[in-house]
C-alpha positions in Angstrom: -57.1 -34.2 54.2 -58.1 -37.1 52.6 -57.9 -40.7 54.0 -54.0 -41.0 54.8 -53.8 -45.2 53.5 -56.0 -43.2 50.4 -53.4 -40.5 49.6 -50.2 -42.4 49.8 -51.6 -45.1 47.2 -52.6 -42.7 44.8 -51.2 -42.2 41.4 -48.2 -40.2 40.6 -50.3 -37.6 38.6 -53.1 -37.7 41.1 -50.8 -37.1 44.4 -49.1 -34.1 42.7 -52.0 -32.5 42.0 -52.9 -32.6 45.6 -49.8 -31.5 46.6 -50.2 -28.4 44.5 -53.5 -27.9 45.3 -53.1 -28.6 49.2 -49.8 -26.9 49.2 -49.4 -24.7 46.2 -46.3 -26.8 45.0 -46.0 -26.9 41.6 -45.1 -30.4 39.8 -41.7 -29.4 39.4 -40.7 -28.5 43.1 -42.9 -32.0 44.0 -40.2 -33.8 41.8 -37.4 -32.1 43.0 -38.4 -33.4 46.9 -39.6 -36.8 45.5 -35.9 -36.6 43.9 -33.9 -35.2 47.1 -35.8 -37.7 49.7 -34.8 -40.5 47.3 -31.4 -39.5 47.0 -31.2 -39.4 50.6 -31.8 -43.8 50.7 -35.7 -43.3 50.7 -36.5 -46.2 48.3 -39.7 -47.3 49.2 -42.4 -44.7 47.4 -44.7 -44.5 50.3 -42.3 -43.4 53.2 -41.1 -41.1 50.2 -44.7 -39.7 50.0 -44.9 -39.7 53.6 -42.0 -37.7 54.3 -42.8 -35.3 51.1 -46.5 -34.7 53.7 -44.6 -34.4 56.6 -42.3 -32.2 54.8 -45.1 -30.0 53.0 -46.9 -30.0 57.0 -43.6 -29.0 58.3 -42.7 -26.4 56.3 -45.6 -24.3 56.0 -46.3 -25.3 59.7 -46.5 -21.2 60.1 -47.8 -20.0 56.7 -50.7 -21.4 54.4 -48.8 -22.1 51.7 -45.5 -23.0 50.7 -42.9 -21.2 49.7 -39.2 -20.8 48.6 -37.0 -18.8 47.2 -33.4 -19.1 45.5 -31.9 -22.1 47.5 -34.6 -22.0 49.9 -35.9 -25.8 48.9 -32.8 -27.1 49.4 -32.1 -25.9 53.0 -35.7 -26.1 53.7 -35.5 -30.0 53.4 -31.8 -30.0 55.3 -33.4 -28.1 57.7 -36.9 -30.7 58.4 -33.8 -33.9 57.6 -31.9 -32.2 60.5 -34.6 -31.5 62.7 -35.9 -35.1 62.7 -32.6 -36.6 63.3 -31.8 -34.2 66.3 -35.1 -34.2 67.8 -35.3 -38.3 67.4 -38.6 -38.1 66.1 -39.9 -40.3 63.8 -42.9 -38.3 62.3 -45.7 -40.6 61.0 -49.0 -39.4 59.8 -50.2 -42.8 61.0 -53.6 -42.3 62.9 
């Protein structure tokens, strides 16, 4: 993974690429999280990008790549919003 300060900064283009390429997301599932973690009061674009990682880390935690089906997104990310909240963890990819 490259530098974490390195990743957050990049550009929009440049981060979804690596999230498709680390991840196999495509750019339109990327925007859809980018969208859903804003929606959910995440202004600031780097805890966004931090929480689409932790996400992405999350959900294929047991698999190499991501994947979901009809739906699946959607409860996938209430399921890693819920998770955090009951568990009191505040995940950072700080180092």
């Amino acid at each position: 993974m490259k530098k974490y300060n390195e990743l957050l900064h990049l550009p929009d283009l440049q981060f979804s690429q690596y999230c498709e390429q680390q991840f196999s997301v495509n750019k339109g599932i990327y925007n859809t999280i980018d969208q859903w973690f804003y929606r959910k009061g995440i202004i600031n674009i780097l805890a966004r990008r931090e929480k689409i990682l932790l996400f992405m880390l999350y959900s294929c935690s047991t698999k190499e790549k991501v994947k979901f089906g009809p739906g699946g997104l959607t409860k996938a990310l209430e399921d890693f919003w819920q998770h955090q909240r009951f568990t009191n963890k505040l995940y950072t990819l700080n180092t």
